[in-house]
Each structure stands twice: as C-alpha cells, then as structure tokens.
TORRO-790609 format. One line per field, with one value per residue (C-alpha): x, y, z; residue in three letters. Coordinates in steps of 0.5 Angstrom, whole numbers. Example, Ala and Ser with C-alpha at 12.3 -4.5 7.8 and 13.67 -1.06 7.14 Angstrom:
BEGIN
east = [25, 27] $
north = [-9, -2] $
up = [16, 14] $
lumke = [ALA, SER] $
% end
This chain:
BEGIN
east = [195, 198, 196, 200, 206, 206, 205, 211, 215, 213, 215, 222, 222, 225, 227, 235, 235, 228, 227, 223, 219, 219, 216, 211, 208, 208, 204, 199, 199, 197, 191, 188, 188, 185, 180, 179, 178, 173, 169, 171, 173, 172, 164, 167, 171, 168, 165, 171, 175, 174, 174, 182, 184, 181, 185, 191, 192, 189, 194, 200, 199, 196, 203, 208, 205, 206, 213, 214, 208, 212, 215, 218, 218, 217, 211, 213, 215, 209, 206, 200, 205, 208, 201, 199, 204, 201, 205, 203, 207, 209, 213, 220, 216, 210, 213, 216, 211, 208, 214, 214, 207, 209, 214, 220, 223, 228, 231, 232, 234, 240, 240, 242, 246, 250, 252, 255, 249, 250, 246, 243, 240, 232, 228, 225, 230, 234, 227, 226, 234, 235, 228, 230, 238, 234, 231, 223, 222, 221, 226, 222, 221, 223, 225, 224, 225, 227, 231, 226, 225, 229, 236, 236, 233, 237, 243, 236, 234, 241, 243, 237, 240, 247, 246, 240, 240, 234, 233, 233, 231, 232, 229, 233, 228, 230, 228, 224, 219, 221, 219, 227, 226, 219, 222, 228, 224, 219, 225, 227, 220, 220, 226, 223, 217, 221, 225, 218, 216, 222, 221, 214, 213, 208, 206, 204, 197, 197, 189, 189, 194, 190, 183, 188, 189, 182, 181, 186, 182, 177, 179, 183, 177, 173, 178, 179, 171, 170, 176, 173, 167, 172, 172, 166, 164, 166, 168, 173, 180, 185, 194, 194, 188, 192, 197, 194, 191, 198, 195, 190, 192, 200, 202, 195, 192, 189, 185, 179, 179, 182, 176, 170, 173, 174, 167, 165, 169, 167, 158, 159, 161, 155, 152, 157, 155, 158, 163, 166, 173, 179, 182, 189, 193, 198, 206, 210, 209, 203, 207, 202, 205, 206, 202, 199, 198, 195, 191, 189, 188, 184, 178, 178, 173, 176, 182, 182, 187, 183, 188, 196, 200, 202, 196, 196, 203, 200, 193, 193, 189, 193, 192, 191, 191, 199, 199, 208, 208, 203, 207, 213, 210, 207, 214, 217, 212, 210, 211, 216, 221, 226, 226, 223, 219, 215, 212, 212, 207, 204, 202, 200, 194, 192, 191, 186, 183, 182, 182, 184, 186, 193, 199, 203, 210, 212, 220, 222, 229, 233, 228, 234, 228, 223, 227, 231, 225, 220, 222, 220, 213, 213, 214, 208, 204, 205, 202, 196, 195, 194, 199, 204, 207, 214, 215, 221, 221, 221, 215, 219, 222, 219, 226, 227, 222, 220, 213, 213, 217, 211, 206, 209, 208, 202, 197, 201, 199, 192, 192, 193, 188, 183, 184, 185, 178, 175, 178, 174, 167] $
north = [234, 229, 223, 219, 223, 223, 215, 214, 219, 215, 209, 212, 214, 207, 204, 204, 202, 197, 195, 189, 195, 199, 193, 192, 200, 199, 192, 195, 200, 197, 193, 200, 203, 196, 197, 204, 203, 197, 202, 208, 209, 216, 215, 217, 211, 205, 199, 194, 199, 199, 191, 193, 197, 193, 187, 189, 192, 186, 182, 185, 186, 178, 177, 181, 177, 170, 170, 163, 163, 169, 169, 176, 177, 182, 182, 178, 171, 166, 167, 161, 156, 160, 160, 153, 151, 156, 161, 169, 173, 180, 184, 188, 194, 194, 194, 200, 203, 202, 204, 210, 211, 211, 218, 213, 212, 217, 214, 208, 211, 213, 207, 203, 208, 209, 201, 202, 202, 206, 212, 210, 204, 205, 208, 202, 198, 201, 204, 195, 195, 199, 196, 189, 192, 196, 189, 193, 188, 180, 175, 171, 163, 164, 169, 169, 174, 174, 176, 180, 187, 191, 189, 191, 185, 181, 183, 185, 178, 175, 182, 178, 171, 173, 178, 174, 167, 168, 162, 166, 163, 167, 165, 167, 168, 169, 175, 172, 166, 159, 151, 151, 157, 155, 148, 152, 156, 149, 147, 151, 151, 144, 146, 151, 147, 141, 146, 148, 142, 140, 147, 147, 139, 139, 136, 141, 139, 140, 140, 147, 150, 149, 151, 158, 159, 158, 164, 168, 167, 169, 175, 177, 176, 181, 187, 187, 188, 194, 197, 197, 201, 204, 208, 212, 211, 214, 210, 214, 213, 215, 214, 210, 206, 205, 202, 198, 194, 191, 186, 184, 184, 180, 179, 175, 173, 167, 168, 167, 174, 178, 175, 177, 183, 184, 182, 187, 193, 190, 189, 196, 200, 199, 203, 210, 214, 216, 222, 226, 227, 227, 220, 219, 212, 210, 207, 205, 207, 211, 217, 216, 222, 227, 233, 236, 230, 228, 234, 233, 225, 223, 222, 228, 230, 232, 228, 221, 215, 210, 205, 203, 198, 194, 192, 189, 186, 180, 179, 173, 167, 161, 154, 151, 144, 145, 150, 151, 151, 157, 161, 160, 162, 168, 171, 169, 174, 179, 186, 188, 183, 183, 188, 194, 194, 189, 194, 199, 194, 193, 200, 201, 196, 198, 205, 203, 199, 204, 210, 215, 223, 222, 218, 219, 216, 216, 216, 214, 215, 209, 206, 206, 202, 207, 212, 209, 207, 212, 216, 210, 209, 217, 215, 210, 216, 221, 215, 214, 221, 221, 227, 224, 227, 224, 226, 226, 224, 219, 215, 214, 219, 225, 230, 228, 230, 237, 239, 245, 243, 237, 242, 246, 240, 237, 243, 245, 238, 238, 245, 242, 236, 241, 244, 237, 236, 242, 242, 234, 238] $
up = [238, 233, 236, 233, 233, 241, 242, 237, 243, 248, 245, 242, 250, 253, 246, 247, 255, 254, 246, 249, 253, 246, 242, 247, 246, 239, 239, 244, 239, 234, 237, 240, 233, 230, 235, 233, 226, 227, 231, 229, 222, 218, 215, 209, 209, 205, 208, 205, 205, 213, 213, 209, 214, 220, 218, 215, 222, 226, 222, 223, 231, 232, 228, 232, 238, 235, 233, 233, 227, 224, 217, 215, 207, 202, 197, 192, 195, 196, 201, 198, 201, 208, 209, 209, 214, 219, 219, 218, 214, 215, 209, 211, 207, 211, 218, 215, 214, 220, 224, 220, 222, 228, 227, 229, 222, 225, 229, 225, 219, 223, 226, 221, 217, 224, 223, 216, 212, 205, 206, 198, 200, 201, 207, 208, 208, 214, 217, 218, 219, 224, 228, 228, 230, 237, 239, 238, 233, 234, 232, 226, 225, 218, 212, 205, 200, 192, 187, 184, 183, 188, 190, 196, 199, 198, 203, 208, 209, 209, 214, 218, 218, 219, 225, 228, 226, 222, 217, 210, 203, 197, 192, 185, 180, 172, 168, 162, 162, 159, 161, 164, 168, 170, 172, 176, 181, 182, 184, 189, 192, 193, 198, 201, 202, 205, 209, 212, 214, 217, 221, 222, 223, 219, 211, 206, 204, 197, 196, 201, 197, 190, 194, 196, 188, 186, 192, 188, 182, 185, 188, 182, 178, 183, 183, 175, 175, 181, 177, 171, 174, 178, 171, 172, 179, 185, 191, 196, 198, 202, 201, 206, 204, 198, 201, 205, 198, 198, 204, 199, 193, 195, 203, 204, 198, 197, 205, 205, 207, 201, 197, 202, 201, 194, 193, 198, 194, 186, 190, 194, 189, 185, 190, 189, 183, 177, 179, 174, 179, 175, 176, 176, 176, 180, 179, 185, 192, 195, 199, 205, 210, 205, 206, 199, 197, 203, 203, 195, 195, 202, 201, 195, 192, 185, 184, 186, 185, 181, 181, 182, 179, 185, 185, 178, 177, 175, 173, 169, 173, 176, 174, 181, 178, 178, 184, 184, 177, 177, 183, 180, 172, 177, 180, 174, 169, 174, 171, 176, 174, 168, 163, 164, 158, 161, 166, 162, 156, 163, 164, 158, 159, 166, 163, 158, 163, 168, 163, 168, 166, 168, 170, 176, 178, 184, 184, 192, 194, 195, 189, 182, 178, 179, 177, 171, 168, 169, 162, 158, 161, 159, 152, 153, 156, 151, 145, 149, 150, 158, 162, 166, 172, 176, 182, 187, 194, 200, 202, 210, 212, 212, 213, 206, 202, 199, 200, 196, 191, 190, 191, 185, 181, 182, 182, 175, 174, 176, 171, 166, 167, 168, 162, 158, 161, 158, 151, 150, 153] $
lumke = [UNK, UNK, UNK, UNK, UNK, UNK, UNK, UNK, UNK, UNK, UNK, UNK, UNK, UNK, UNK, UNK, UNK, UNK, UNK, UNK, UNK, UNK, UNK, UNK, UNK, UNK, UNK, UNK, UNK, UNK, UNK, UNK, UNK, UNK, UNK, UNK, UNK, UNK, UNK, UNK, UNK, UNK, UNK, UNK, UNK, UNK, UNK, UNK, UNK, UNK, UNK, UNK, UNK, UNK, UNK, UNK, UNK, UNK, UNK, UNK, UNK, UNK, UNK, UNK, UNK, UNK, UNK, UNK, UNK, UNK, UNK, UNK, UNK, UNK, UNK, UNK, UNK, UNK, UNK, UNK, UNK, UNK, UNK, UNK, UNK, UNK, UNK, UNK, UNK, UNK, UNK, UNK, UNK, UNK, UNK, UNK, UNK, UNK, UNK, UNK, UNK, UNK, UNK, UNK, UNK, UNK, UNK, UNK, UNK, UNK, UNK, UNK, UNK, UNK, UNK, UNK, UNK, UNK, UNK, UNK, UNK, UNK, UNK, UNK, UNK, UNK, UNK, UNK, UNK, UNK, UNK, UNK, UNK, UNK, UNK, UNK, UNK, UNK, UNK, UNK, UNK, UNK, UNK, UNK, UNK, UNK, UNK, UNK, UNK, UNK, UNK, UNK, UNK, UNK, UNK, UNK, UNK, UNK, UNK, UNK, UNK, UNK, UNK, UNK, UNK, UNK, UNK, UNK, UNK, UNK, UNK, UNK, UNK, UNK, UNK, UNK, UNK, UNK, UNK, UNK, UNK, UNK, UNK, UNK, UNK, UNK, UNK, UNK, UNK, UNK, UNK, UNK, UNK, UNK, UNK, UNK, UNK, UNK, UNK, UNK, UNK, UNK, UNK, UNK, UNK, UNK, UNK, UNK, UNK, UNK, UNK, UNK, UNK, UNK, UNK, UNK, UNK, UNK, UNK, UNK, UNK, UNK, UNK, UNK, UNK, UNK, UNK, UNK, UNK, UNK, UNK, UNK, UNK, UNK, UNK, UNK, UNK, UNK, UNK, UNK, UNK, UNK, UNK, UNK, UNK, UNK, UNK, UNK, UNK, UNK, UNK, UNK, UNK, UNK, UNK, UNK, UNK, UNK, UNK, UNK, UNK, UNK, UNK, UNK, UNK, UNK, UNK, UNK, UNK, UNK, UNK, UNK, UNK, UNK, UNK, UNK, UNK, UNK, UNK, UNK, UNK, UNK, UNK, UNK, UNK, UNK, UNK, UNK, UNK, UNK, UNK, UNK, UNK, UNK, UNK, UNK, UNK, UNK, UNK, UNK, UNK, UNK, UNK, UNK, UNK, UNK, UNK, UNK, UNK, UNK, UNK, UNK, UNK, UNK, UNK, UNK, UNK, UNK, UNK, UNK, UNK, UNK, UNK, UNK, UNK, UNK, UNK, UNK, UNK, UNK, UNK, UNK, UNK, UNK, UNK, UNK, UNK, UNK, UNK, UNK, UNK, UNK, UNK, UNK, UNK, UNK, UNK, UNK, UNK, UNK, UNK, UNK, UNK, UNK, UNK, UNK, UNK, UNK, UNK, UNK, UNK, UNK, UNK, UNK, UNK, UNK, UNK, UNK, UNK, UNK, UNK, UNK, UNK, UNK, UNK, UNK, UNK, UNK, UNK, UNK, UNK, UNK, UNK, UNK, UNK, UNK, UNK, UNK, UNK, UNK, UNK, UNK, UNK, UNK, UNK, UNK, UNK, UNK, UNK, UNK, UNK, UNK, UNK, UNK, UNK, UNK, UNK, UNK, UNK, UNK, UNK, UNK, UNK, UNK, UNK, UNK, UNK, UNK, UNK, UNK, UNK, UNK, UNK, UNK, UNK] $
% end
C-alpha cells in the first residue's frame, strides 16, 4: 500500500467542504513523517543526509503551524535579512513539492487552471496557486520574490497579494553586475528591511546579519570540499534528497543548522569508499516521483547523482563586512540570472570540479529557460568530453510525464556511459 498516497486521498476527502480541516491533516502529516525519518530513516541513508531530511520537514511543518513568523518566498530572495526578523521562510516551490508529495498535485493543478490560469504556466506555480485558493495553505505575514530566473513568479506573488491581501516585495534585479546595479538592489533592500521592521516591530541587528554570512561562508566552504571528494568517494543518495539540499544550500542558509550539516557531510564522506559507480551531474530540477529514475538513482549502486547545479548557483564567498552589498552582488551574479551564458561557463566549471561520466538536464514543463538553453550547455559538454542527456517531463504532476519514453532514454544513455567507461580502461 502507497502510504503516501492514501493519506493524500484522505486529506483531498474533506478539502473543498473543510480547507482549514484539509490544512490540518497535512501539517499533522508532515509532523508524523518527521518523526518517522528521525527515528526511522532508510540505513542507507547517510547521517547528514538524515539530519537534511529531518530538518527540512520539521521546518516546513512548525512553519505552517505559525503563520504569523511566515514568509512565502521563492529560492532566490534573501532569506539572510527574513530571518533576522524572526520570520521562517518557506519557498512557493518547496510547498509544491510537498503537496505533490502528498498525491494532491491533481486536484490543484486543475484547480488553478479552472481559475483562468494558462495550462503553460509551470506545475509548481499552480500546484501552490491552486493550494492557497482551496484555503489548505495558511495566509503568510509576507511575501518576497524576484525577478530572476523564472517569469512566473512574478505574477505568483502578486496573484498572492492581490487575492489574499498578502503584503508582497519584488525585488528587481538587473541582468549583469556593475557598482550602479549593485547599488540599486541595496536600495530596495533597504526598503525591505524598513518594511520589515515596521511589520515586525523589530530593528534589523546588522551584527547578526554578518554572523549569518560568515556561516554561509563556511557552509559553502565545507559543500565544495565534500564535492571534491564526491569525485571518487561513494556517499548514497536519493531524488528527493537532492531536492531537499535546496533547504540547505538557499531557503536556510546561513542557520546554524545548514553548517552543522555541511560539516557533517564533507567529515562523513571521509568515512565512504571509493566507488567506481558512474557519476552524473545534475542541471535543473531532480524529478522526485518518476519511476525509472527512481528506480535508477535511489540509493543506486551503479549510477549516482554527484552533484547539481542548484546547489551551486553562487559559490563565491560573501564580504560579510558589507552584508547588503554581498547579497545583492549574490543575486545579481547568480548563474541563474541574466544571459544564459552565465549558467552555461558555470557549468562547465562544476563539472571539472566534480568530474562526472555524464551531464543530464532535466527540461520540466512549463520551465522556458531550461529548455531553451539546454543546447548551448550541450555544445559546452561536447568540448569537454562528458555525455549529455536532456530529458523532457514534469517534476509534479505525475499524469504528464512518460515513463517509457524517459526509460529509453536514460538506459540508452547509461549504455553509452559504460562503454565511455570501457573504452578509457
């Protein structure tokens, strides 16, 4: 029995005549699944992988019990001032992906696209759009977005303030990095902060906010090391894991937490072998519920996921002396902003750096950047040697993805890294 599965029937059971009923089974959910991967997790599970996924779901759990400490964000905004104010921030896309967890995403996808919503517009989106307009999701404090990357969240948050009277910011950040580009994002976080503080009652202590940086510092500092002995050690995985290293590496970054945990990865893989498994970086999205891929990458023992560019998007160290020009250096100059050229020169030095057998780009629905760029990182592949695969899906809704066609592929491609493997013996 999908366990899973039928807790997500019992919750849709009484979402349209009870939401706040329907909001209560899912919170109740995600603390029972806490508990059970604190206590219960798969032993092939590392030990910081287990502290990650325990966090990442306490978190989200205690967050949605508290709405008035709420912030809805997506991964890009900075989460370092929010949570100097006391606020907890939960990303658009993470509640997605738990709702999809959930085996809801049906039911508010159609939701949403029965308000008028484009049928185009990503799953995420109107998997979240569809939650908060059945009422199962709480009314936030705040909500922040920006202008980067995805074109969709901007008429997601104002979609947020305008149908729920959800105070939004939107911070509008430019496409390429100069002192006067700089200076115009410090601006608008400046107004941020005094928007904060007027809501919260609270003053932004500036000394807390540069301790969160030098945390960041570290915590990154830690992440590139165990990636460089991810190059030849095994340290197991799963998709969702993956996906849940987003907590780490963006929506909480800075907390004392991430850092433990990023110590306790780069100490603990110490304690892991050298492997010969075929390695694979990841571009975009990790596709958590599709079943070869699944079947393929949990916890595989001869293909693995090494590294993803997500976790990677900016990896230089931020001048914590000069905490709001270092955050909007960090968002201006993330790979994911601007030209994709960016991303692509990026990429191309995460795989020297993680030296993997091959690339795959997962092209999710609704995503235009992924799919448009993904022949120009191709090119950048092929000059560097490495295989790459592009696949075509949906990272949510599982009725729009094909499986068999996804098989095809990936075990094509597996072929051809075997014999990649063999011919270099």
């Amino acid at each position: 029995m999908n366990i899973a599965k039928t807790y997500g029937s019992w919750v849709k059971s009484c979402m349209e005549k009870d939401p706040e009923k329907a909001g209560s089974r899912i919170r109740r959910g995600l603390h029972l699944e806490s508990f059970r991967v604190r206590h219960f997790s798969d032993k092939r599970m590392p030990k910081a992988y287990r502290y990650l996924n325990y966090m990442a779901i306490r978190l989200v759990a205690d967050a949605l019990d508290k709405p008035d400490t709420l912030a809805y964000i997506n991964i890009f905004a900075p989460v370092e001032i929010l949570e100097c104010f006391g606020l907890t921030c939960v990303s658009m896309e993470a509640l997605a992906s738990y709702l999809s967890g959930f085996y809801m995403e049906d039911v508010l996808i159609d939701r949403a696209e029965a308000l008028g919503i484009a049928p185009t517009l990503c799953t995420y989106h109107k998997n979240f759009i569809g939650a908060m307009d059945s009422g199962i999701l709480p009314k936030p404090e705040i909500g922040v977005t920006t202008t980067m990357v995805c074109d969709g969240n901007v008429n997601t948050f104002r979609y947020l303030q305008d149908r729920f009277d959800v105070p939004c910011c939107v911070l509008d950040i430019p496409h390429s990095y100069s002192p006067e580009a700089e200076q115009y994002v410090v601006r608008q976080l400046r107004e941020l902060i005094a928007a904060l503080e007027k809501k919260t009652g609270r003053t932004l202590d500036m000394e807390e906010l540069k301790e969160r940086l030098r945390r960041e510092n570290r915590s990154k500092e830690y992440y590139m090391d165990f990636l460089r002995k991810r190059a030849v050690r095994s340290y197991p995985n799963t998709l969702t894991l993956m996906l849940f290293q987003l907590f780490a590496s963006h929506l909480d970054i800075g907390m004392d937490w991430v850092e433990k945990c990023f110590r306790m990865m780069d100490e603990e893989i110490d304690t892991y072998p050298v492997s010969d498994e075929l390695r694979l970086f990841w571009i975009h999205v990790e596709p958590y519920p599709e079943p070869t891929l699944r079947a393929y990458l949990n916890y595989g023992e001869e293909v693995t996921i090494a590294g993803g560019d997500f976790d990677l998007d900016y990896t230089e160290p931020l001048d914590a002396e000069h905490p709001l020009e270092a955050l909007a250096r960090k968002m201006i100059c993330n790979i994911y902003n601007g030209d994709f050229s960016r991303k692509a020169d990026a990429i191309e030095k995460m795989v020297q750096t993680c030296k993997p057998d091959g690339v795959v780009e997962y092209c999710h629905w609704g995503c235009r950047q992924s799919a448009g760029g993904a022949g120009l990182i191709r090119e950048r592949m092929k000059k560097l040697n490495v295989p790459m695969l592009v696949l075509d899906g949906d990272a949510i809704d599982r009725r729009n993805t094909q499986d068999g066609q996804i098989r095809t592929r990936f075990e094509a491609f597996l072929e051809v890294l075997r014999q990649q493997r063999k011919d270099a013996e």
